[in-house]
TORLO-765007 format. One line per field, with one value per residue: x, y, z of N, C-alpha, C in turn; residue in one letter. Coordinates in steps of 0.1 Angstrom, whole numbers, plus 5000, padded with zeros to 4 digits. Example, Ala and Ser with C-alpha at 12.3 -4.5 7.8 and 13.67 -1.06 7.14 Angstrom:
2
n_c1 = 5132 / 5128
n_c2 = 4943 / 4978
n_c3 = 5078 / 5071
ca_c1 = 5123 / 5137
ca_c2 = 4955 / 4989
ca_c3 = 5078 / 5071
c_c1 = 5132 / 5129
c_c2 = 4967 / 5000
c_c3 = 5078 / 5079
residu = A / S
END
This chain:
194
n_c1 = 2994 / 3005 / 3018 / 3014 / 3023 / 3030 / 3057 / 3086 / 3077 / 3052 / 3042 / 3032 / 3039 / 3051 / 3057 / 3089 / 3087 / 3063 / 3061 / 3084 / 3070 / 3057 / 3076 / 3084 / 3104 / 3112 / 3081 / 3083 / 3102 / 3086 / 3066 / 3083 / 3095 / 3070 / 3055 / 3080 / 3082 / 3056 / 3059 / 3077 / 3068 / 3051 / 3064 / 3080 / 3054 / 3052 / 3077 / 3076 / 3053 / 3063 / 3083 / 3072 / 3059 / 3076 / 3093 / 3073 / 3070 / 3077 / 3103 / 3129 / 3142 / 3151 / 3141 / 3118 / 3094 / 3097 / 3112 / 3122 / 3143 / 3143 / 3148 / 3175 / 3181 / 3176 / 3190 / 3215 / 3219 / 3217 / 3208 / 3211 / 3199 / 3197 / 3228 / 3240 / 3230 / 3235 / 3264 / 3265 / 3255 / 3278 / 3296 / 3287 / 3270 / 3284 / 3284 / 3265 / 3235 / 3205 / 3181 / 3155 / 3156 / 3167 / 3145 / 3136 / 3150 / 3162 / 3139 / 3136 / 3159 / 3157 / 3135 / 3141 / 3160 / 3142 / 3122 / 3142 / 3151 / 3131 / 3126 / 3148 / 3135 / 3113 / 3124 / 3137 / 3122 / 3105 / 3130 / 3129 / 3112 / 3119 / 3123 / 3106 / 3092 / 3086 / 3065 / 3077 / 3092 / 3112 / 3124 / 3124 / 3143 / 3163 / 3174 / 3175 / 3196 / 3215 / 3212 / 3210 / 3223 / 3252 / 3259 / 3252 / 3263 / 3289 / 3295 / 3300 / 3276 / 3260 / 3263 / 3287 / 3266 / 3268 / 3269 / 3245 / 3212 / 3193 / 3169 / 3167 / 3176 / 3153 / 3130 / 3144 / 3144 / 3120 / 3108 / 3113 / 3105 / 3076 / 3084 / 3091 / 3070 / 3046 / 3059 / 3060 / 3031 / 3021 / 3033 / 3025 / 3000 / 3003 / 3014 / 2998 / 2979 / 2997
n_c2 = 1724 / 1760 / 1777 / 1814 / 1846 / 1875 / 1897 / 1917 / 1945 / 1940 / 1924 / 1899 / 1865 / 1835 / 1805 / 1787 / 1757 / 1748 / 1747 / 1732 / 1710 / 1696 / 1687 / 1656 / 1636 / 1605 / 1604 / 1621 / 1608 / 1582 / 1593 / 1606 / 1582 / 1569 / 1589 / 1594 / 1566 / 1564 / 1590 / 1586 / 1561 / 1574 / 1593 / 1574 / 1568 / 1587 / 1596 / 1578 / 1578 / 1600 / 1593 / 1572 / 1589 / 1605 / 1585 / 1564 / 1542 / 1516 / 1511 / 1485 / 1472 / 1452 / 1456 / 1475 / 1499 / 1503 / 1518 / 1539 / 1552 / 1555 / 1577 / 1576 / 1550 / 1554 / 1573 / 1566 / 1537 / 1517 / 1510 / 1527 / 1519 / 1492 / 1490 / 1493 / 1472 / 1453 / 1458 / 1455 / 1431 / 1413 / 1418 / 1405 / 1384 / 1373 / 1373 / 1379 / 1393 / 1377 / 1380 / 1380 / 1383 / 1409 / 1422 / 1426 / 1435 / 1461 / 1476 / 1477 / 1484 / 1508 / 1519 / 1524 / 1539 / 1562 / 1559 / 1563 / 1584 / 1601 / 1596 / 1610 / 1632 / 1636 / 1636 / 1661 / 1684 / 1683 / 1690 / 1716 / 1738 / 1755 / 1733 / 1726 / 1746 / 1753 / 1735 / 1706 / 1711 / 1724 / 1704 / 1677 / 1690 / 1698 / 1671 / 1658 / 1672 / 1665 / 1641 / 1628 / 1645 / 1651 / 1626 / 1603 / 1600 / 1606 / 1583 / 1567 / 1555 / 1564 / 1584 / 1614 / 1643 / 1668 / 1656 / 1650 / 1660 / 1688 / 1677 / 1657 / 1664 / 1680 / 1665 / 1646 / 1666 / 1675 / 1647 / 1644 / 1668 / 1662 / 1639 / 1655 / 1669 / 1654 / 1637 / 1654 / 1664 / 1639 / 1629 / 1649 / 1647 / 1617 / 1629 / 1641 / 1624 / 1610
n_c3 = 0827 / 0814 / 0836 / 0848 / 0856 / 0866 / 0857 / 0872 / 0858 / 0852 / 0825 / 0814 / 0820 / 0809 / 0829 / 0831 / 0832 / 0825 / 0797 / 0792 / 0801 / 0782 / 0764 / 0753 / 0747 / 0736 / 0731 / 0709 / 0696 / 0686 / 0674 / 0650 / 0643 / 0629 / 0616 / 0593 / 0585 / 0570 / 0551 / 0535 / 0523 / 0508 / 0491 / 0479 / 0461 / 0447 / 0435 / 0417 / 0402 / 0391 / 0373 / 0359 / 0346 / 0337 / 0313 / 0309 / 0317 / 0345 / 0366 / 0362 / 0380 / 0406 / 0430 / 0423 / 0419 / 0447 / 0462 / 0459 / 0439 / 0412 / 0394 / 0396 / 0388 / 0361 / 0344 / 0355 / 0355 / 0380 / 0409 / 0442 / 0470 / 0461 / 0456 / 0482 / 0498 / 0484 / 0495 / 0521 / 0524 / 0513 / 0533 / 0555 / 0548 / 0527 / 0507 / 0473 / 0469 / 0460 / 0430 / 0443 / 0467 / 0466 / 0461 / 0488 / 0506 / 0491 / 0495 / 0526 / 0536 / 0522 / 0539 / 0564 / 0567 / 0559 / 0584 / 0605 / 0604 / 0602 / 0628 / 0642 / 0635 / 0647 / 0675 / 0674 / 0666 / 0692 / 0710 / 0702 / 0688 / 0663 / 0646 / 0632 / 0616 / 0590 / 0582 / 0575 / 0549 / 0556 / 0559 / 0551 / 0522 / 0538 / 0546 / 0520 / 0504 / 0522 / 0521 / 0496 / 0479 / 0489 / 0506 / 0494 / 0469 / 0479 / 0494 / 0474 / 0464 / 0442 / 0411 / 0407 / 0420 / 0404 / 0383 / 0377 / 0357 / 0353 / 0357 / 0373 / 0397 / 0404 / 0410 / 0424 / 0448 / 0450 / 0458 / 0483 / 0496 / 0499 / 0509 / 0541 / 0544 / 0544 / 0567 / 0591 / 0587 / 0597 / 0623 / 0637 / 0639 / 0653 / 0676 / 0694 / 0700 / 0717
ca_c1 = 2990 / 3013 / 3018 / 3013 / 3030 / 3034 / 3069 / 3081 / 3072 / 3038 / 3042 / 3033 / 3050 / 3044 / 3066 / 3093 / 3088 / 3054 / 3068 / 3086 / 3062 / 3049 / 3084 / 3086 / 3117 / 3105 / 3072 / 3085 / 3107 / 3077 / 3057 / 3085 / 3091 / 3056 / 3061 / 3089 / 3077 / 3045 / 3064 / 3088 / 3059 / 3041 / 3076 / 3081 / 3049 / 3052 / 3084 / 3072 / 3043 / 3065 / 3091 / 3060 / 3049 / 3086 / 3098 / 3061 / 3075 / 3080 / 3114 / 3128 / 3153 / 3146 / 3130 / 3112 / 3086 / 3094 / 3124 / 3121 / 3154 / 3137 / 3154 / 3189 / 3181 / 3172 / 3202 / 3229 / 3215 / 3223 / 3202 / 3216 / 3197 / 3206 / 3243 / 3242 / 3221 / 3248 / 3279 / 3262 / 3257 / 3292 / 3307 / 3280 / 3270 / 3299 / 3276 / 3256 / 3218 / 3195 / 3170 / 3143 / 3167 / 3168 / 3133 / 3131 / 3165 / 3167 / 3130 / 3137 / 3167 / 3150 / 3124 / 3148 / 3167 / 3133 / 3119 / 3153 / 3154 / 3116 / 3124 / 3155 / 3126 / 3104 / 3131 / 3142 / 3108 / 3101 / 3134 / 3128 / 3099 / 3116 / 3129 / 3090 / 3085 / 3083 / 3055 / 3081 / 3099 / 3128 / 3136 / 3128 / 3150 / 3174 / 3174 / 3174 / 3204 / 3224 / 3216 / 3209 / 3231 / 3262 / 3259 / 3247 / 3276 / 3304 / 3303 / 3302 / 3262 / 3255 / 3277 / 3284 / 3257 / 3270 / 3271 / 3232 / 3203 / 3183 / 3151 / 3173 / 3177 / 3143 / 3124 / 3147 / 3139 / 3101 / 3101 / 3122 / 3099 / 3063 / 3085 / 3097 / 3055 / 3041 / 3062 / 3053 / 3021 / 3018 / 3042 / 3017 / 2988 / 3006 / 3019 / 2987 / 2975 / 3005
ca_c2 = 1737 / 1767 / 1791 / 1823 / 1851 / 1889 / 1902 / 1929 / 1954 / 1938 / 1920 / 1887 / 1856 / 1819 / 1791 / 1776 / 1750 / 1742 / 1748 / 1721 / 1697 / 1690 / 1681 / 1641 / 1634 / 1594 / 1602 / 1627 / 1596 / 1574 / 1598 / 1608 / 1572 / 1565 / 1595 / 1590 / 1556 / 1572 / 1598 / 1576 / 1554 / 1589 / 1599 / 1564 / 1570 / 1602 / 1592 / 1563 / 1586 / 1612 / 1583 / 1569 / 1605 / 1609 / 1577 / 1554 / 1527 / 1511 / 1503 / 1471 / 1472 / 1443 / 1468 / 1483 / 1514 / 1502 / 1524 / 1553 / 1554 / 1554 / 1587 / 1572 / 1544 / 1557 / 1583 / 1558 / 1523 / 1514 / 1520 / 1531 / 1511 / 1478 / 1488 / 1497 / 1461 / 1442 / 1458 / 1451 / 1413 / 1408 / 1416 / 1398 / 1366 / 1363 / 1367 / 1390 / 1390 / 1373 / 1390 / 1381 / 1387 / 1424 / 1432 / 1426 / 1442 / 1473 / 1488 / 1478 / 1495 / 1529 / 1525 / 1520 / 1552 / 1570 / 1559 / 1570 / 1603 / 1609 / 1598 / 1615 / 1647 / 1634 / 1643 / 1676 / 1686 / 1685 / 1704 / 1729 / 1740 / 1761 / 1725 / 1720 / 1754 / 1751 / 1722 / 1699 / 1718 / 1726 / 1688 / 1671 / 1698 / 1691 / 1657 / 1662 / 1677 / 1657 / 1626 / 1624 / 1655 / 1647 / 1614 / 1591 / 1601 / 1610 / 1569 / 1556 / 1547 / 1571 / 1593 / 1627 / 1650 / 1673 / 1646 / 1646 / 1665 / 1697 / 1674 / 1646 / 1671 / 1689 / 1651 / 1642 / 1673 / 1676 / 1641 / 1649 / 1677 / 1654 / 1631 / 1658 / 1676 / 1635 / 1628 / 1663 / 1659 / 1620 / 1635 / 1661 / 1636 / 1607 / 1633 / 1642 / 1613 / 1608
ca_c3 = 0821 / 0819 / 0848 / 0843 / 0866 / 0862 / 0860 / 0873 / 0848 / 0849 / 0818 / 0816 / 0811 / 0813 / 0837 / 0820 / 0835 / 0820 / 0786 / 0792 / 0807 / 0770 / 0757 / 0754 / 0732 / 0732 / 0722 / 0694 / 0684 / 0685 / 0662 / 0639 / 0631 / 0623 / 0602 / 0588 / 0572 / 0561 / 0544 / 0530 / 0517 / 0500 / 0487 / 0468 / 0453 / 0440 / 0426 / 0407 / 0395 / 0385 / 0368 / 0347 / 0337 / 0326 / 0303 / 0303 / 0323 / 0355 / 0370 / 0356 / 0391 / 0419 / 0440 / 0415 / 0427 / 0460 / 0470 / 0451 / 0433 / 0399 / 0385 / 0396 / 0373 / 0346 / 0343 / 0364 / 0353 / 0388 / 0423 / 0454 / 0482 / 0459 / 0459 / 0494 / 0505 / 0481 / 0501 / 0532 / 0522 / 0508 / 0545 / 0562 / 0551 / 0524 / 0489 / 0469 / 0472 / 0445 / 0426 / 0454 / 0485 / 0464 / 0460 / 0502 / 0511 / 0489 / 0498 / 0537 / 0539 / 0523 / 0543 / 0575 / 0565 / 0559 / 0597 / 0610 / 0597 / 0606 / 0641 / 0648 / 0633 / 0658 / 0686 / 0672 / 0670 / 0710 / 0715 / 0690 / 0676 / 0648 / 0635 / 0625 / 0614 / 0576 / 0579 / 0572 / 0536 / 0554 / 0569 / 0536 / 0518 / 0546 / 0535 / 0501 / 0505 / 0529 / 0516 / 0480 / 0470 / 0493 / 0509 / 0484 / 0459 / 0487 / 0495 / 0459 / 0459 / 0429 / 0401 / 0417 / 0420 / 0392 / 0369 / 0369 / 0352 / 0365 / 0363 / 0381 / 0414 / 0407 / 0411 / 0443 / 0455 / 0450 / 0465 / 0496 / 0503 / 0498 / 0524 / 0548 / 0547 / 0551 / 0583 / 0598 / 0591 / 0605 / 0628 / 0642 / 0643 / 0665 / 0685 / 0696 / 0704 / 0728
c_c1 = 3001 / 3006 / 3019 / 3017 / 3031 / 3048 / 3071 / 3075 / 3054 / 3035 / 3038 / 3038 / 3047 / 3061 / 3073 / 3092 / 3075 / 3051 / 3073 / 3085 / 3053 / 3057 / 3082 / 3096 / 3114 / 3089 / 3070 / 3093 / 3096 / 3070 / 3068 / 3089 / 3080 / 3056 / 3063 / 3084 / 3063 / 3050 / 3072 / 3076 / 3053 / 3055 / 3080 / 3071 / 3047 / 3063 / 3082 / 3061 / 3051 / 3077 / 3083 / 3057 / 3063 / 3092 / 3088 / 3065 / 3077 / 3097 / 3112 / 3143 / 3144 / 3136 / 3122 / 3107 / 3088 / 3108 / 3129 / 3137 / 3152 / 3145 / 3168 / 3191 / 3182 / 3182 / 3214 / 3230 / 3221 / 3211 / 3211 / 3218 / 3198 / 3220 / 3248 / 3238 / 3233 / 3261 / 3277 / 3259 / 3271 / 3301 / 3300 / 3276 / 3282 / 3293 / 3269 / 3243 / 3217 / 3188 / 3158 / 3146 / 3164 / 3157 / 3124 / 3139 / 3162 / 3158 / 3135 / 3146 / 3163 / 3139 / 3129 / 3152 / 3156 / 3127 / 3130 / 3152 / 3143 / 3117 / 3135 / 3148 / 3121 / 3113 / 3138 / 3130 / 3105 / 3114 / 3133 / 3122 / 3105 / 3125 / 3116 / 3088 / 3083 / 3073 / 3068 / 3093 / 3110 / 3133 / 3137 / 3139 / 3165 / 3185 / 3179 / 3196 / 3218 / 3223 / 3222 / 3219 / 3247 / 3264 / 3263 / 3262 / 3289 / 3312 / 3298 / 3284 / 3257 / 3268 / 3275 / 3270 / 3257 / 3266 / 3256 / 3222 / 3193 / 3169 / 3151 / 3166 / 3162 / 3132 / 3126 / 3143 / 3123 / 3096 / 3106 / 3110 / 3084 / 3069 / 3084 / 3078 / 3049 / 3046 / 3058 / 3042 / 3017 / 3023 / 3034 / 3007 / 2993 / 3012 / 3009 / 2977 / 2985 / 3006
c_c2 = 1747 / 1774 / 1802 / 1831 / 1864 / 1889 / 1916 / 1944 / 1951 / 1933 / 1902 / 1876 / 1845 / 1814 / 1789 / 1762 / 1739 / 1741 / 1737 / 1705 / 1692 / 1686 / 1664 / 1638 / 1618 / 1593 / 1608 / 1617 / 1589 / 1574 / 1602 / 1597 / 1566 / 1571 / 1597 / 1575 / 1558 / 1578 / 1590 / 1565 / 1570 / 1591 / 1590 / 1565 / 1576 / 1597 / 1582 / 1570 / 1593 / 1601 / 1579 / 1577 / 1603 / 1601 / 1565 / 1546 / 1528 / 1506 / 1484 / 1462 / 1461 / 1449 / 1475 / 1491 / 1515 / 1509 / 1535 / 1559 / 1551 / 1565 / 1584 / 1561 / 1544 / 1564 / 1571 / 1543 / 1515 / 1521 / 1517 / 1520 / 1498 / 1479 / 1486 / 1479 / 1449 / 1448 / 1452 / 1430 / 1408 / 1410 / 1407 / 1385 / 1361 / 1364 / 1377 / 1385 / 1388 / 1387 / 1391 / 1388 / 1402 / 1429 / 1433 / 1434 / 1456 / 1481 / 1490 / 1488 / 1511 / 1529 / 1525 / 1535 / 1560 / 1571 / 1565 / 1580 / 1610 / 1607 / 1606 / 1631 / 1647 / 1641 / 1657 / 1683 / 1690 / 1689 / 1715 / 1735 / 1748 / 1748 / 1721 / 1731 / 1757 / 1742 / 1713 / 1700 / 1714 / 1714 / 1682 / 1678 / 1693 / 1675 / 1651 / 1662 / 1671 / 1646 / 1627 / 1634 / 1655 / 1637 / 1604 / 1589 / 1601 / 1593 / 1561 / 1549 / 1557 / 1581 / 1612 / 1634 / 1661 / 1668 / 1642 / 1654 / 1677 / 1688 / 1665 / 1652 / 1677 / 1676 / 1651 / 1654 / 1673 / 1664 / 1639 / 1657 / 1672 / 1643 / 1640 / 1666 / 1664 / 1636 / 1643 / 1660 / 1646 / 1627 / 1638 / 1652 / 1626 / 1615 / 1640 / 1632 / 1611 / 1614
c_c3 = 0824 / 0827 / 0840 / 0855 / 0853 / 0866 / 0871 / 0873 / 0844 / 0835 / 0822 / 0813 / 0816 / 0820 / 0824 / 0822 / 0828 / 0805 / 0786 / 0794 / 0790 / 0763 / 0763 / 0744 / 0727 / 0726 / 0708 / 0688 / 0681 / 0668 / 0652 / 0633 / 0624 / 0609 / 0593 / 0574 / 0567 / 0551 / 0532 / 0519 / 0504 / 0492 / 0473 / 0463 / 0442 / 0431 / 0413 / 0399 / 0387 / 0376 / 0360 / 0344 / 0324 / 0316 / 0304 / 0308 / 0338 / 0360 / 0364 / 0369 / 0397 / 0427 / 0435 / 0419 / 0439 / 0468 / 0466 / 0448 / 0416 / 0390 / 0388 / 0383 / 0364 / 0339 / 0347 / 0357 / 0368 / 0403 / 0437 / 0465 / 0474 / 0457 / 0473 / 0503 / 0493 / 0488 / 0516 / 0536 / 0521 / 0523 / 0556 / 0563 / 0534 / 0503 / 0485 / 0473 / 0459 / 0444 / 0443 / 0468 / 0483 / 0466 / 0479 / 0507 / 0508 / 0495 / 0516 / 0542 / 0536 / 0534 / 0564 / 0579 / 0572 / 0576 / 0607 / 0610 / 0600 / 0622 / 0647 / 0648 / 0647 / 0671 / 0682 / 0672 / 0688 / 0715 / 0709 / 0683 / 0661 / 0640 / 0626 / 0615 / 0598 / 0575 / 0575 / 0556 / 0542 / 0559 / 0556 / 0526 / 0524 / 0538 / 0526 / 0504 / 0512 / 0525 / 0505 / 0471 / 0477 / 0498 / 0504 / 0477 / 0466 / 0492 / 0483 / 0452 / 0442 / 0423 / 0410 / 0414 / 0408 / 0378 / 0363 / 0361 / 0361 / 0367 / 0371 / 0397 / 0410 / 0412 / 0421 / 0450 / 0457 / 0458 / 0481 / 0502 / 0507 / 0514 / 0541 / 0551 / 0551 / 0568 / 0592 / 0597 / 0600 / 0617 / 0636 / 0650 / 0651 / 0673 / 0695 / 0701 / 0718 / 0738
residu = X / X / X / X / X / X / X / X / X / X / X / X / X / X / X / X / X / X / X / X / X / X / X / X / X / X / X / X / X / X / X / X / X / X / X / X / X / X / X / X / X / X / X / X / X / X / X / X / X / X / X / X / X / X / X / X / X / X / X / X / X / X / X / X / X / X / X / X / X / X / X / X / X / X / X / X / X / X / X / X / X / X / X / X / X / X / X / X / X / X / X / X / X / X / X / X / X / X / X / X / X / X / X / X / X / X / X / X / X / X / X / X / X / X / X / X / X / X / X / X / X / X / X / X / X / X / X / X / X / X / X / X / X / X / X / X / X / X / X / X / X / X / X / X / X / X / X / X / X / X / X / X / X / X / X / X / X / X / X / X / X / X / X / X / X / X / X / X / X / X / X / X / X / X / X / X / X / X / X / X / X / X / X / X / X / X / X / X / X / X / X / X / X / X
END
């Protein structure tokens, strides 16, 4: 429990010490990989909802709904986490991936990313509380932004970021943000438990 202590001034003010007795940085990893692949699961949904609203169809990609690169598709004719899971094969065992190899590879790797990225939250979170303090907007946003808007395109997985559609970035973004409010929330709840 915190301490509590008068100052000089008769103000009062809590221990830092007991402030600190509630950080756990392994169990904020714990809960923001949980998260994280919660999020990541809600994120590819949304996408795939919002990809069938907008052209009546389903991915016709390996990974189909399952890696939420549906609006790269559709615009690129090409998804990311299958470019990314064929360069990773070609230095490792020597070959591309089949179709089947793809529809195991490409989601795992998003969903690898996605647990990553919710647990590295998870430890920023317990030193930081203002990294939580949007409910989760500003990490998905984050996100958004460092992955899909300079990442992705900076090592060759998608056409620049310019090169796409305002409903392109308004999609990745809207599902960035459903990821980045998911793993907060999940987030919140296994941290609580711990």
């Amino acid at each position: 429990m915190a301490d509590s202590m008068m100052d000089g001034d008769g103000a009062l003010r809590h221990d830092r010490r007991a402030v600190d007795d509630h950080r756990n940085v392994a169990a904020g990893i714990v809960a923001g990989l949980i998260g994280g692949l919660v999020g990541t699961w809600v994120m590819t949904e949304f996408q795939a909802l919002w990809s069938t609203a907008a052209d009546g169809r389903e991915s016709p990609w390996a990974a189909g709904r399952h890696d939420s690169r549906d609006r790269q598709e559709r615009r690129e004719g090409r998804n990311a986490n299958e470019v990314a899971v064929h360069a990773i094969a070609r230095r490792t065992i020597d070959r591309p991936l089949t179709r089947e190899e793809l529809e195991i590879a490409a989601p795992a790797l998003h969903y690898a990313f996605g647990g990553t990225i919710g647990a590295l939250y998870g430890a920023l979170s317990e030193m930081s509380p203002a990294v939580r303090a949007l409910g989760g907007v500003g990490w998905g946003t984050a996100v958004w932004v460092g992955a899909d808007e300079i990442a992705v395109p900076l090592v060759g997985l998608s056409r620049p970021a310019a090169d796409h559609p305002l409903e392109t970035h308004a999609q990745a973004l809207a599902a960035h943000v459903v990821y980045g409010v998911t793993t907060e929330l999940v987030r919140r709840g296994v941290r609580a438990l711990l």
